[in-house]
C-alpha positions in Angstrom: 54.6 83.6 82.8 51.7 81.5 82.6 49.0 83.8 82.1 47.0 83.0 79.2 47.2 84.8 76.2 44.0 87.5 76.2 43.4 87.3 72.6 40.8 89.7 72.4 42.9 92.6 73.8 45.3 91.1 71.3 43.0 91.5 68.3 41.9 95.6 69.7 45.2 96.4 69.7 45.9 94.8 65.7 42.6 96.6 65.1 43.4 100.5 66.2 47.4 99.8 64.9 46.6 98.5 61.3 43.1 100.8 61.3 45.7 104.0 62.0 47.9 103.2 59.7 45.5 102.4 56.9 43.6 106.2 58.1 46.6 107.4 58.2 48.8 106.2 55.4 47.1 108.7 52.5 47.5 111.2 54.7 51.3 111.5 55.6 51.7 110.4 51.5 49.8 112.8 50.0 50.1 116.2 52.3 47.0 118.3 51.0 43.0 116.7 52.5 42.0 114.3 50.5 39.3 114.2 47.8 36.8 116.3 49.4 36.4 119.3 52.0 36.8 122.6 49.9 33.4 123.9 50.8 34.4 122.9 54.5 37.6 124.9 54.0 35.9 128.0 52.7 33.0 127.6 55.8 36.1 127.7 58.4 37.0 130.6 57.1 33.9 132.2 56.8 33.2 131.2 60.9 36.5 132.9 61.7 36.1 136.1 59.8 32.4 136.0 61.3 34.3 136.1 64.5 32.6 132.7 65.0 29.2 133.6 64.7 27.2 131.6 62.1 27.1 133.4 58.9 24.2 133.6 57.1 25.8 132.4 53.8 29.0 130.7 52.7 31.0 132.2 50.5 31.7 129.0 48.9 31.6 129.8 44.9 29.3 132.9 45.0 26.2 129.8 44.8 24.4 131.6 48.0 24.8 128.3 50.1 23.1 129.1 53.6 25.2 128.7 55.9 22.7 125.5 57.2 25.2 122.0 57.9 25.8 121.4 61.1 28.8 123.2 62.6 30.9 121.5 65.1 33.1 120.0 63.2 34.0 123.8 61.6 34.2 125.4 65.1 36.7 122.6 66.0 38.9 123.1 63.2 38.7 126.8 63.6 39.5 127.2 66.9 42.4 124.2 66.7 43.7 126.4 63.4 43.7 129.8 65.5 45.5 128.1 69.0 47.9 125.8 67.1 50.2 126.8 64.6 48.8 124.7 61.9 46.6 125.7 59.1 42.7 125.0 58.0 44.2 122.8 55.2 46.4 121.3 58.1 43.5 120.6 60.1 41.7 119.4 57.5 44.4 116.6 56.6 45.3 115.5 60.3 42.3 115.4 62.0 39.6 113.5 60.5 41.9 110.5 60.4 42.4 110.6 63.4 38.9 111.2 64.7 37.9 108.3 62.6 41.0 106.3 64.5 39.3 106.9 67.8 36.1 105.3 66.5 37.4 102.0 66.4 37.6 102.0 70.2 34.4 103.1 70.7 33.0 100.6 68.1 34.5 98.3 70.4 32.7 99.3 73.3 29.5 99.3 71.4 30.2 95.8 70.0 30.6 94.6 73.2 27.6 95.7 74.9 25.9 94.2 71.8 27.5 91.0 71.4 27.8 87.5 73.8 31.6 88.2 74.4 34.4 90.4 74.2 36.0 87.6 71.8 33.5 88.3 69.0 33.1 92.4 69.7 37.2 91.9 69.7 37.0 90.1 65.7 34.3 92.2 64.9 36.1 95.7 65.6 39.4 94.1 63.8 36.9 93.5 60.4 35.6 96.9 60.9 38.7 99.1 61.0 39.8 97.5 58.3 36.6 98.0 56.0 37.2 100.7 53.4 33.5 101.7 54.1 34.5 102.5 57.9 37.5 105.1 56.9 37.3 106.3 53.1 35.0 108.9 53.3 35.8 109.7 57.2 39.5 110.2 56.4 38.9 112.9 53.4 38.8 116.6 54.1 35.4 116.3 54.7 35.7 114.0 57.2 36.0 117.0 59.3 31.8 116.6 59.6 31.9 113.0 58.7 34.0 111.4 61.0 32.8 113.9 64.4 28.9 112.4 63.1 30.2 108.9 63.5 32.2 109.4 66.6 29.3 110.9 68.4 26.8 108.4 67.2 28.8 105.1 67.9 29.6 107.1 71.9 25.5 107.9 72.1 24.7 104.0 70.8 27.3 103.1 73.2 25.7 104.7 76.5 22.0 104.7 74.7 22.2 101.0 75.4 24.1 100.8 79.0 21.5 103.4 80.0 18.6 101.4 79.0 19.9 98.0 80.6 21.2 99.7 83.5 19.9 102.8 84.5 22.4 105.5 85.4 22.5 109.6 85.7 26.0 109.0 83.5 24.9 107.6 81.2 21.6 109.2 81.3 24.1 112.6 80.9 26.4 111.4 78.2 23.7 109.8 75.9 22.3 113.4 76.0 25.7 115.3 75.2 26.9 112.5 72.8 23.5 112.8 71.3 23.8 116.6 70.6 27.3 115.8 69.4 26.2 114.0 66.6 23.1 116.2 65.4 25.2 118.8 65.5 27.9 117.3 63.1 26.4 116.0 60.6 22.8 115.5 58.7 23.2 111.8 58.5 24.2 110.8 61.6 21.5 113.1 63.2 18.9 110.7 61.5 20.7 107.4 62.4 21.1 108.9 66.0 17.3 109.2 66.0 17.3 105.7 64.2 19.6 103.8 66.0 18.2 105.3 69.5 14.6 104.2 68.8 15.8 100.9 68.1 17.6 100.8 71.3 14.3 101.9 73.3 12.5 99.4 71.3 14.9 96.5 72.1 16.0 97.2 75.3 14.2 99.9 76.9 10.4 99.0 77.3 9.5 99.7 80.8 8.7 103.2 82.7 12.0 103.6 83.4 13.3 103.3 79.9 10.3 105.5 78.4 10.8 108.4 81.1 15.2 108.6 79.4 14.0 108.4 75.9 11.8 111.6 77.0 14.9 113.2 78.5 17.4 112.0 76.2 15.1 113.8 72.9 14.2 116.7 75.6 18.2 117.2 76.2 19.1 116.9 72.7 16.6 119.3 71.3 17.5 121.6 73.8 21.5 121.7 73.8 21.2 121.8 70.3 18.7 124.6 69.7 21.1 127.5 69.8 21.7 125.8 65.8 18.6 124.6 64.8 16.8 127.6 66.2 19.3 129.9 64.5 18.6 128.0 61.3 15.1 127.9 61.3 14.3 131.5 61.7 16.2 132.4 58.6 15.5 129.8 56.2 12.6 127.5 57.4 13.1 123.8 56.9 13.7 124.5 53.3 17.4 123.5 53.2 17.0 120.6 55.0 13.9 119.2 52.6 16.3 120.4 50.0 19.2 118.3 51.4 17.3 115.3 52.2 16.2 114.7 48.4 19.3 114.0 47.4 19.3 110.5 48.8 17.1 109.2 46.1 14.8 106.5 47.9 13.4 104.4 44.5 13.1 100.8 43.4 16.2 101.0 41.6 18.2 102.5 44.1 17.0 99.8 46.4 17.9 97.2 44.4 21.4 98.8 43.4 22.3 97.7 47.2 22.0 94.0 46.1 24.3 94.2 43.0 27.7 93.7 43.0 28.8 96.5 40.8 32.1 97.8 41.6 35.3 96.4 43.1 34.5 96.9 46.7 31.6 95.1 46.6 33.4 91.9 45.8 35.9 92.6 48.1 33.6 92.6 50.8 32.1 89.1 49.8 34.3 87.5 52.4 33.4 89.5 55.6 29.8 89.1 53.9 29.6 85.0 54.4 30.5 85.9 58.1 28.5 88.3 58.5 25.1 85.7 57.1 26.7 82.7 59.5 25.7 85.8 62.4 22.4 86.2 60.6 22.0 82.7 60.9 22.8 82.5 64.9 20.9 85.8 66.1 17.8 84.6 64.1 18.0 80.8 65.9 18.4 82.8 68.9 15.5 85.0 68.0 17.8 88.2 68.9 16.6 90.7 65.7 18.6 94.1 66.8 21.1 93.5 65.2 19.3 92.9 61.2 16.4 95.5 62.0 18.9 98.1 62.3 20.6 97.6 59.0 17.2 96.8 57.1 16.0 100.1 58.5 19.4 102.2 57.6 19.2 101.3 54.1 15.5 102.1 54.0 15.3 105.1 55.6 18.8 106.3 53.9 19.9 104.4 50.9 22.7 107.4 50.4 24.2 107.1 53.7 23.0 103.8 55.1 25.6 101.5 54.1 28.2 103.0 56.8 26.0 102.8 59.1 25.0 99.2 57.8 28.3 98.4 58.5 28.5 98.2 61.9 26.0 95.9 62.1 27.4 93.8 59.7 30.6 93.7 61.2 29.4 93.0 64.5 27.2 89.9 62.8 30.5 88.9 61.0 32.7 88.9 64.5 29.9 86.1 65.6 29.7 84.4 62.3 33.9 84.1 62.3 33.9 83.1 65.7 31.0 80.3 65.3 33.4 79.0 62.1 36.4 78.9 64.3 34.8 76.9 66.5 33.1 74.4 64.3 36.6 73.9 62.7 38.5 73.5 66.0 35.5 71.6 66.8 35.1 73.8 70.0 32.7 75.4 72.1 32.3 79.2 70.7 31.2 80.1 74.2 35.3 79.0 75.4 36.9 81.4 72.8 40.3 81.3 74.2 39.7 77.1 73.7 39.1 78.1 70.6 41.9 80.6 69.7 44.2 77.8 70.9 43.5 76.0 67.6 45.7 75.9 65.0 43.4 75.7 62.4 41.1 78.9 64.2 44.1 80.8 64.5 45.1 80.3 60.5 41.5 81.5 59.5 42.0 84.5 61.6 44.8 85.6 60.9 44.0 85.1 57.0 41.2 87.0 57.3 43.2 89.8 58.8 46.0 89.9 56.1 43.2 90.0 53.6 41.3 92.4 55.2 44.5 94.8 55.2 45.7 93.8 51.5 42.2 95.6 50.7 42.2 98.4 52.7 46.0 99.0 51.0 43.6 98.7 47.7 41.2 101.6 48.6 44.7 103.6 50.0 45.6 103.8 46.9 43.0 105.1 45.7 42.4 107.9 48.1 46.5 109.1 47.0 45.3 109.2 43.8 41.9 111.4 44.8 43.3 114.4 45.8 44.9 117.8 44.0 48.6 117.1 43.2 51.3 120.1 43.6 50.7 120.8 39.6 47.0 120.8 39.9 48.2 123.5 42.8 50.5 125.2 40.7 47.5 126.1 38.0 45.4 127.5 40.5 48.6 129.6 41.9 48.5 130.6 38.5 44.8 131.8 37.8 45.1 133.3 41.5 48.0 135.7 39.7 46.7 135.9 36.4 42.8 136.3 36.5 40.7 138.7 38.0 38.1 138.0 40.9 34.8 136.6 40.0 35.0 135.3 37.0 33.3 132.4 36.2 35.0 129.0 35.2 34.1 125.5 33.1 35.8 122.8 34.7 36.6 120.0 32.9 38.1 117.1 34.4 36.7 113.9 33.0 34.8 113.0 36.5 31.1 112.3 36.4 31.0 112.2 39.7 32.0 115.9 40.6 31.4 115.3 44.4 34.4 112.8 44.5 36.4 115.4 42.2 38.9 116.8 44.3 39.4 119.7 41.2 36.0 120.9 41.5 35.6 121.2 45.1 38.7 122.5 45.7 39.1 124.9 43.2 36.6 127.9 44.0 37.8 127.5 47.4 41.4 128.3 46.7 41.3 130.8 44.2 37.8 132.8 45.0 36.7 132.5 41.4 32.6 131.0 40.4 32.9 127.6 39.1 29.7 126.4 36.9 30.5 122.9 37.1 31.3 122.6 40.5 27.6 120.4 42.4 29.1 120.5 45.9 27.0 122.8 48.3 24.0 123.0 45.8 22.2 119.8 47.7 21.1 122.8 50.2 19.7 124.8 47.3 18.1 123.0 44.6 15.8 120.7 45.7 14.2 118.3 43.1 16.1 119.8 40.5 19.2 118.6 42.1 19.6 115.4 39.9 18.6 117.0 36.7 21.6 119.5 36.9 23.6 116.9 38.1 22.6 115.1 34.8 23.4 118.0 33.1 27.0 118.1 34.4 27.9 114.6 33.6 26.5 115.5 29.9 29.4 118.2 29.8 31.9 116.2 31.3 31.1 113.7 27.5 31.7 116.8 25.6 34.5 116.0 23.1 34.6 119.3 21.1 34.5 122.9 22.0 31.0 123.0 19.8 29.6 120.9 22.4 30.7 123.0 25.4 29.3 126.0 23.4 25.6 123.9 23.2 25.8 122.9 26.7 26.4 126.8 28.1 23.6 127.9 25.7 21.4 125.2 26.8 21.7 125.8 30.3 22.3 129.6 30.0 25.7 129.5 31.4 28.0 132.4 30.5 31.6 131.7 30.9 34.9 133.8 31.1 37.3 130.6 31.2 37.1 126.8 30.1 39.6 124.6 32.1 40.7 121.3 30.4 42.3 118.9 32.6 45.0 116.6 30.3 45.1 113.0 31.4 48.1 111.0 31.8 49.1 109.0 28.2 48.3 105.5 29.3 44.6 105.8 30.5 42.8 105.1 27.5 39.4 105.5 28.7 36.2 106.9 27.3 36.4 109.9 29.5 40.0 110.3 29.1 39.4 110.3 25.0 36.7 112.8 25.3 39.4 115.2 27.2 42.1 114.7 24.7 39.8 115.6 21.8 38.1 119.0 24.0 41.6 120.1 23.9 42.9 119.6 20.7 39.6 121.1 19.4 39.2 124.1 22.0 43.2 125.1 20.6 41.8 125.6 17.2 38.8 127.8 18.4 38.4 131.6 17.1 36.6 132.0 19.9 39.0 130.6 22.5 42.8 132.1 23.5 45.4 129.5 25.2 46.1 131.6 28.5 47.8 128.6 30.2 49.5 125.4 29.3 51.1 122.7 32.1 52.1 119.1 31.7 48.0 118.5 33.0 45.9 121.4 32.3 45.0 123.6 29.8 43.7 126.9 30.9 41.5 129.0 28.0 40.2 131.9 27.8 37.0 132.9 26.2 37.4 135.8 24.0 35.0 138.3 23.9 
């Protein structure tokens, strides 16, 4: 009875229940994978009819995809989908939240290896389970790569650095197989693993000892991995992943996009960002530069991908800034953080930030119910699947410039087995530097407001089409994009050229005649 309260257990165990529910929530709501993940769908599929041997293409929307991204994540969902009785689109749903849910432990772990106490790992891991940036794109259908990469990099980190304190054949061992883990889930986190493991070496591990693991760990990597990356060289080169890698455009403007504050998360995050500078502002008095090197060199190296793994850090540096304000209000020692949680005033700042931090996080829910096919988008492509032969190819559109966070795009070659021309996802492996100037082209088609303009654009670009797919917005979104759709449809109904073939409350499915 009078034990003290542990108040960083206290603030884990806030963290992994309101960071489940948040991962969780969109899922259980919705009940098909969120946003993302057809490509991943068709890839599952393709493994199992392989008889789980790597194809040597997807048949992901006849685009000749090789069969290149890194395949745990697919194994795991095919082998869960062929031993349980639940589906690939099950899998896809279920699991990647809950994969992403386990990371917030092992952040934990990582913080505190990182940080001076468990009290500022414990309000660090509570800011970043609740950060959109940790769980939006994890929790999606494609988190079935996403959120295995980030596992597997924050257990490697995790060991990387209790290895090169404190030597150990354990941890020796699981850097290696955590390592592999992540190179073989996902592009990104293969870099950052590389990234975040150097930085390690170079902050902790200078000595013999420490040189002698890095040489095993990149020895044991390379070689538990090679089954993969040996496969994939010897049938396409390094092609692919050139290809791949030129899609996170690395110029002065995307650089400096990082410092604006140009969309509603970024304001959001303003908060957890003047913690995260009062940490900036203790490591660098305490000349302890891990911490900012890593997220300097994340955004440098990766200015697509960088900002997740940016988040860690500045989560952790947030945890140390929120604790050092706690203290200076309860005008206590931040070294005696249960002093300092006894505070009235500490425990109101606290506990602020955590409501506002899970207000947010409701914010970006939202969102991700709304980012996802809906059981009439479902019941059109039921419809083409009964109605339409195989192989035809299909104009998609749907208002989204964006068509890799277009749920309608992705999803719909995988479901009904038909060629869609506006559909980017999968090409990042194929087109090189002329990845953004299709991409521009798409957005282009997306503005088309007449059926005159579709007929341009397919000329232009030499695409033949069989179908034109018009996507009808709801009647109180009066947005530019939304006008544009309104107007494509009215106009593609009076076409000579174009016969009605299916009409729902949201779609409008035409036919080209010939």
């Amino acid at each position: 009875m009078n034990r003290k309260l542990d108040w960083p257990a206290l603030f884990l165990f806030t963290a992994l229940l309101f960071g489940a529910v948040v991962r969780f929530w969109p899922v259980i709501t919705n009940g098909f994978p969120l946003n993302d993940g057809g490509m991943f769908y068709t890839m599952i599929r393709d493994l199992k009819a392989n008889h789980y041997l790597l194809p040597e293409f997807t048949t992901y929307n006849f685009a000749d995809i090789p069969f290149a991204y890194p395949p745990f994540g697919f194994y795991i969902a095919a082998s869960l989908s062929d031993l349980l009785p639940v589906s690939e689109l099950g899998i896809l749903l279920w699991l990647p939240a809950l994969v992403n849910t386990l990371s917030i432990l092992v952040f934990y772990k990582l913080a505190e290896q990182i940080l001076p106490s468990r009290m500022s790992a414990a309000l660090a891991v509570m800011i970043y389970a609740l950060s959109p940036r940790a769980f939006i794109w994890q929790v999606m259908g494609g988190g079935i790569t996403r959120a295995f990469g980030m596992l597997f990099l924050l257990l490697m980190l995790w060991q990387a650095i209790q290895l090169f304190r404190e030597y150990t054949h354990k941890a020796l061992l699981l850097t290696i197989l955590f390592g592999a883990g992540a190179v073989l889930s996902h592009p990104q986190t293969a870099l950052h693993a590389a990234l975040g493991g150097a930085l390690i070496f170079a902050f902790y591990g200078r000595s013999k000892r420490g040189i002698v693991s890095a040489l095993y760990i990149a020895l044991g990597v390379a070689l538990l991995t090679a089954p993969w990356w040996a496969n994939v060289l010897s049938r396409y080169g390094v092609q692919p992943f050139i290809s791949a890698g030129q899609t996170s455009q690395r110029t002065l403007e995307s650089y400096l996009a990082i410092l604006r504050f140009d969309g509603l998360g970024d304001y959001l995050f303003l908060p957890v960002l003047l913690f995260a500078l009062i940490g900036v502002w203790i490591v660098s008095r305490r000349r302890e530069f891990f911490l900012i090197t890593w997220a300097v060199l994340a955004y440098l190296i990766d200015p697509r991908g960088g900002e997740g793994i940016a988040l860690l850090t500045l989560s952790m540096l947030a945890g140390m800034g929120l604790l050092k304000l706690s203290a200076l209000i309860s005008r206590s020692n931040d070294e005696q953080a249960e002093v300092v949680m006894m505070k009235r005033a500490s425990q109101i700042l606290v506990f602020s930030l955590m409501f506002y931090l899970i207000l947010v996080a409701s914010i970006f829910d939202f969102q991700l119910v709304n980012t996802s096919l809906k059981s009439s988008d479902l019941k059109m492509i039921e419809w083409v699947n009964s109605n339409v032969d195989k192989e035809k190819t299909f104009l998609l559109a749907t208002g989204r410039e964006f068509s890799m966070s277009d749920p309608m795009q992705e999803w719909f070659p995988a479901l009904t087995g038909q060629y869609s021309a506006t559909t980017m996802q999968g090409l990042e492996w194929t087109l090189g530097n002329q990845f953004f100037p299709w991409y521009d082209q798409l957005i282009a088609f997306q503005h088309c407001a007449d059926v005159s303009c579709v007929r341009e654009w397919s000329i232009h670009n030499n695409v033949d089409y069989d179908y034109l797919i018009v996507t009808i917005p709801s009647e109180d979104d009066g947005s530019e994009m939304t006008n544009s759709l309104r107007s494509l449809g009215i106009s593609t109904r009076t076409s000579a050229l174009h016969l009605l073939a299916y009409e729902s409350g949201n779609a409008l499915v035409f036919e080209l005649t010939k």
